[in-house]
C-alpha positions in Angstrom: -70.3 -63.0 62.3 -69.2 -59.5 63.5 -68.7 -60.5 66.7 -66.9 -63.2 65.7 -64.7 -61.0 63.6 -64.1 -58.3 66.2 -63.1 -60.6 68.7 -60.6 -62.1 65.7 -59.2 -58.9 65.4 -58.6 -57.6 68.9 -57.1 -61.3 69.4 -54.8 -60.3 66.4 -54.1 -56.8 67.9 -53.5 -57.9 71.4 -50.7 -60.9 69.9 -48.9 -57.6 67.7 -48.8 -55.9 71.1 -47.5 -58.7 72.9 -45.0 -59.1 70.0 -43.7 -55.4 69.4 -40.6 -54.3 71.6 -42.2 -51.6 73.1 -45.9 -52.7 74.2 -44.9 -55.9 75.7 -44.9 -57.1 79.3 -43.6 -54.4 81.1 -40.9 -56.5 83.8 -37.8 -54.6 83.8 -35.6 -53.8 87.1 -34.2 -50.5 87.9 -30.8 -51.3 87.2 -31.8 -51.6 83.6 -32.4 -48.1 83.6 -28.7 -47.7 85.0 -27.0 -50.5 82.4 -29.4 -48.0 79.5 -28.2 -45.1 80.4 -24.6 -46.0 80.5 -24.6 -48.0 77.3 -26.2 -44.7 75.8 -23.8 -42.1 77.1 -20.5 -43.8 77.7 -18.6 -44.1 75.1 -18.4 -43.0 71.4 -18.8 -39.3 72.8 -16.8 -39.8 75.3 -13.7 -40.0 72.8 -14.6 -36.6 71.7 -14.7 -34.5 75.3 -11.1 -34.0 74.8 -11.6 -32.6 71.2 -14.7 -30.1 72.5 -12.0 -28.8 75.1 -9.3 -28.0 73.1 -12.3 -26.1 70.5 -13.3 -23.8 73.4 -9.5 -22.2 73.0 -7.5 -20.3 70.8 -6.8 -22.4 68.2 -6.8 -20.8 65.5 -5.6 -17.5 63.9 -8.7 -16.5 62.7 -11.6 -15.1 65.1 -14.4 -16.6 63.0 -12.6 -20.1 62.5 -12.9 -19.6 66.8 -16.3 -19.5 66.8 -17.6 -22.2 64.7 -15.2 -24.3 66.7 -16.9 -23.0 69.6 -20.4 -24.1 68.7 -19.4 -27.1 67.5 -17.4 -27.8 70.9 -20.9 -26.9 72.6 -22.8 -29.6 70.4 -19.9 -32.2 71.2 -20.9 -31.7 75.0 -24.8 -31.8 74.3 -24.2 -34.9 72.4 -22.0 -36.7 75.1 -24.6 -35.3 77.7 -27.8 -36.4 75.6 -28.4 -39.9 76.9 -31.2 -39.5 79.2 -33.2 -38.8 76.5 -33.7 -42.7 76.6 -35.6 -42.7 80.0 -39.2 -42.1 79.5 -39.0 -45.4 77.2 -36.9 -47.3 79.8 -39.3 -46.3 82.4 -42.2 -47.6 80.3 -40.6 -51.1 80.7 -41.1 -50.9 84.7 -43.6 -51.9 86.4 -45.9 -49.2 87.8 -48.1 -49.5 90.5 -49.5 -46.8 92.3 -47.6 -47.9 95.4 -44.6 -48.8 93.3 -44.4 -46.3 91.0 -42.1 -46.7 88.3 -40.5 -43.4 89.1 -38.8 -44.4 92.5 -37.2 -47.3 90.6 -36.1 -44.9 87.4 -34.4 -42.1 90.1 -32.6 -44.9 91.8 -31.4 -46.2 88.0 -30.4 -42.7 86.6 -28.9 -41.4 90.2 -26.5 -44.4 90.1 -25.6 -44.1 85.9 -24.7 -40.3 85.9 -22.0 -41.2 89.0 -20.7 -43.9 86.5 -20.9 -41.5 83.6 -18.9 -38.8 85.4 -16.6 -41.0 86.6 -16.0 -42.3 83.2 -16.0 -38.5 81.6 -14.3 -36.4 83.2 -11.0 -38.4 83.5 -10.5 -38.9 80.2 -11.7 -35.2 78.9 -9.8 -33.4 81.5 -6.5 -35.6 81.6 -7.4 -36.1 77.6 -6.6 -32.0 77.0 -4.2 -31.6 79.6 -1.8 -34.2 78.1 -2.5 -33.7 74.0 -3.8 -30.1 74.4 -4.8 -28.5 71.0 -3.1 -31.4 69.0 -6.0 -33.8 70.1 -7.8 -35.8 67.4 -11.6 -35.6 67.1 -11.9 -38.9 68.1 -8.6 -39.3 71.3 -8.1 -43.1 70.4 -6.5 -41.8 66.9 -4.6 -39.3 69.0 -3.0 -42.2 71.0 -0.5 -44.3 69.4 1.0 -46.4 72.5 0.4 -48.4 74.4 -0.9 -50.9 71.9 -2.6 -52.7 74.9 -4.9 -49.8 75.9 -5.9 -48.5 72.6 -6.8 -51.9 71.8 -8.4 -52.2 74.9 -10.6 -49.0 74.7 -12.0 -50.1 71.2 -13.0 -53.0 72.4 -15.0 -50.9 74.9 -16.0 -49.1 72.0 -17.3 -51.8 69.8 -19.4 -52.8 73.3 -21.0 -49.9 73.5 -21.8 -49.0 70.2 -23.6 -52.6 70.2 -25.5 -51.8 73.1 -26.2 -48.1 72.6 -27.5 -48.8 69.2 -29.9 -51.1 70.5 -31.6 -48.8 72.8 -31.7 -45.5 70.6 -32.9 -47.8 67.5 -35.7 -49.5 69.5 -38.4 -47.1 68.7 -37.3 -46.7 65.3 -37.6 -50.7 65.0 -40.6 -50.2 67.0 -42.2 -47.9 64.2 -41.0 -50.0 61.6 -42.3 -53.3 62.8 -45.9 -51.7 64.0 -46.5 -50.2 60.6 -45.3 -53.6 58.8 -47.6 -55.9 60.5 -50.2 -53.6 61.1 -50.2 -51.8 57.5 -49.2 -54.2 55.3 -50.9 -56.9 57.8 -47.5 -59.4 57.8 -48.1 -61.7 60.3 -45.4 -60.9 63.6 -42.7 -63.8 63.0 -39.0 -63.8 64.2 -38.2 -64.1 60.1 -39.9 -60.5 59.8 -38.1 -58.6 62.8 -34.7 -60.0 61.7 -35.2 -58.9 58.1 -36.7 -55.5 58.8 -33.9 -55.2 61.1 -30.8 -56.4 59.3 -32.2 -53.7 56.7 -32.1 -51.4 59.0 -28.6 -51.4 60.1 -27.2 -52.0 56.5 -28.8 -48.6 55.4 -27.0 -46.9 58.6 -23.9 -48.8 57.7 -24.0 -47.3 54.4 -24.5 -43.7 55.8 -21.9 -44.0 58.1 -19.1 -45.4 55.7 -20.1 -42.6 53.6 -19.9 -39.5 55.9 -17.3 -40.8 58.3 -16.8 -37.0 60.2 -17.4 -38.3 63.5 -17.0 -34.8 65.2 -18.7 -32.2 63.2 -21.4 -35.1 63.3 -21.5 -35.1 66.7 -21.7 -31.2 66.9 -24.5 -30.9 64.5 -26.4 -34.1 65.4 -26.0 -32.7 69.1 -27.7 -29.6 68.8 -30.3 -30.1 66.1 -31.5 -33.8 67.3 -30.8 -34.6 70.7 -30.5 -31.2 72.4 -34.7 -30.8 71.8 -35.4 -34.5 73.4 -32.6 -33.9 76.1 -32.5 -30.2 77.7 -35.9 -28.6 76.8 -39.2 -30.4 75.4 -39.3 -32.1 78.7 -38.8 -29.1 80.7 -41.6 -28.1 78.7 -44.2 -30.9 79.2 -42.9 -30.4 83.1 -44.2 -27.0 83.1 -47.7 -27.5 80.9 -48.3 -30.8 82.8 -47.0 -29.3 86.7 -47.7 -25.8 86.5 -45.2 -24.7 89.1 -45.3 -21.6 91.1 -43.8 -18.8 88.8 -40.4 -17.6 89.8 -40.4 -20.4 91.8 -37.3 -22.8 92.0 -39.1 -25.4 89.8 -39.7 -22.5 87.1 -36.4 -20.7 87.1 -34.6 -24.0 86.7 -37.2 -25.4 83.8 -36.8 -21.9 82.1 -33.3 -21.7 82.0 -32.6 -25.5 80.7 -35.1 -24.5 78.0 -32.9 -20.8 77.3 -29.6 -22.9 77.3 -31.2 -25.9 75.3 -32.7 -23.6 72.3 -29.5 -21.6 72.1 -28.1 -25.2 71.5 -30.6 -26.0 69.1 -29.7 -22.6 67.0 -26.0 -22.6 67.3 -24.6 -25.7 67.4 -25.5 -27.1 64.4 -23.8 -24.5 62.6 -20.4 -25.3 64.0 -21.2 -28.8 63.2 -22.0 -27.7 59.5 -19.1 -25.5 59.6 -16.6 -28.2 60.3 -18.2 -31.0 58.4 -17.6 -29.1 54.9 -14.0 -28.0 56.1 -13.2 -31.7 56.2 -15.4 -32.5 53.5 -13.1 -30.3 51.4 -10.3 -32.7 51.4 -12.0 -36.3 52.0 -12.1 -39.0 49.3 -15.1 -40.9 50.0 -14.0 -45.1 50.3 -10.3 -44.3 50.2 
């Protein structure tokens, strides 16, 4: 009867694996890492590039109003700059063999997404400042007011990616969700049980969002505190514990000073964030 019941429950196992998002077949191509990265980066933080410019000036009479708008600038960039930190899942999805490695097809993905990215990037935040200067808006599609066709155009782009994005950065969150639901609270894996846990899901966000609408002190503090970690220095870390490079080396300088730059991020940022989310937070009327 034990055997019987162990083999029961590795069957059981093995179907939740097969079922969950992220422990499934692993058959992806390496332009999905391309289409990930992309959805991830382009767009929503785009819109504020512009915005983190104009902070980086002199905007403002007084020196300290300066430099929150500095650090919040800084977590504006980290946050636009912060989509790679969906790789290591999206190469999970590859198939890997050990002459294949799922590396090779991840450096061709990522190579050909950050010439997209900076094509899509730097046009609108250098032409972006150079046209609106310091009157841009934290978000440059409320700083545009013709012509109707593009700004209608652009948030369509918008609505894409925040569709896609939201898909990729949510997966392990949906992931964790699902895993503890069926293997916890033993629900059985059912189509009815991801789209409720799901639909859930994004309602609660909904709600958050609606109710703190500050889209760039967000993306200041949310920049530095959340996604400079995962993007600029944990991984240099595990490079450097897992690698060991040569010290002084080329490998070690350049590891060391993303980690510097990524904990100075981590520290400072989210204070201009802060700063500028309770400036506008002094004169917003929440659902008005």
């Amino acid at each position: 009867m034990e055997k019987g019941g162990d083999s029961e429950e590795k069957r059981r196992e093995k179907a939740i694996d097969e079922w969950l998002p992220i422990t499934s077949d692993r058959n992806a191509k390496w332009w999905y890492s391309t289409m990930h990265n992309v959805t991830a980066m382009v767009g929503a933080a785009v819109l504020s590039l512009p915005y983190a410019m104009s902070e980086m000036g002199a905007k403002s009479e007084k020196t300290s109003d300066n430099v929150f708008m500095f650090l919040s600038a800084l977590g504006n960039v980290a946050f636009a700059y912060a989509g790679h930190n969906v790789v290591l899942e999206i190469q999970a999805t590859i198939p890997s063999t050990e002459d294949a490695p799922s590396k090779k097809a991840m450096w061709k993905g990522v190579f050909t997404a950050y010439i997209i990215v900076a094509l899509c990037y730097l046009p609108v935040a250098f032409i972006g400042y150079w046209v609106f200067g310091n009157g841009v808006d934290d978000n440059i599609l409320l700083t545009l007011h013709r012509p109707t066709w593009l700004i209608a155009t652009a948030n369509i782009f918008v609505v894409a990616h925040v569709i896609g994005s939201y898909q990729v950065y949510a997966m392990p969150v949906f992931d964790m969700i699902e895993a503890y639901a069926v293997k916890s609270l033993k629900y059985n894996p059912s189509t009815l049980l991801r789209v409720c846990v799901r639909t859930v899901f994004v309602a609660f966000t909904l709600v958050v969002g609606m109710t703190i609408p500050f889209f760039g002190g967000l993306m200041g503090f949310f920049g530095g505190f959340a996604l400079a970690p995962t993007s600029y220095y944990l991984p240099c870390i595990i490079w450097l514990i897992i690698k060991k490079p040569r010290q002084f080396g080329l490998s070690w300088c350049t590891n060391w000073l993303c980690i510097i730059v990524g904990v100075l991020l981590t520290l400072t940022s989210p204070i201009g964030g802060l700063w500028s989310i309770i400036k506008s937070a002094k004169t917003y009327r929440f659902y008005t």
